[in-house]
C-alpha positions, 0 to 999 in steps of 0.5 A: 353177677351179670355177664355182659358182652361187648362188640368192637366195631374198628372201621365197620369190621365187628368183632363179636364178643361170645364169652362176655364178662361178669361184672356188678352193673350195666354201669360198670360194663359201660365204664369197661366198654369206654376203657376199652374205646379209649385203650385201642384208639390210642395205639390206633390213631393215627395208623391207618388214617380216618378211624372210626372204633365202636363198642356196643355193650349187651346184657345176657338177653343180648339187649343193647345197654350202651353204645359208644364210639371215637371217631378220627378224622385227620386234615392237614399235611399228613399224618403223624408217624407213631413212635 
């Protein structure tokens, strides 16, 4: 099986992903990869203000197989108070 790795990207601050993942495809690691998106920038919006989360998906040769990324950028009266 392939081993994939991914690095986060929370407000330009990278996280670089050393171990990786096997998974069956660059589908499957894309399908993880947005998982993941999704996942943190719920317990992350609206914490901090504007928001911006990436992920990058790279193959075993570290070739870039998918990127993908949320953005938030909140206007109005404030901010909502997480729960």
């Amino acid at each position: 099986m392939p081993r994939f790795y991914v690095d986060f990207s929370h407000n330009g601050e990278v996280i670089h992903d050393t171990v990786g993942q096997e998974l069956d495809s660059v589908d499957e690691a894309k399908r993880e990869a947005v998982k993941a998106l999704a996942e943190i920038s719920a317990e992350e919006i609206p914490r901090d203000g504007p928001l911006t989360l990436t992920a990058t998906v790279y193959d075993e040769s570290r070739k870039v197989t998918f990127r993908g990324k949320i953005t938030f950028d909140p206007t109005g009266h404030g901010f909502i108070e997480p729960t």
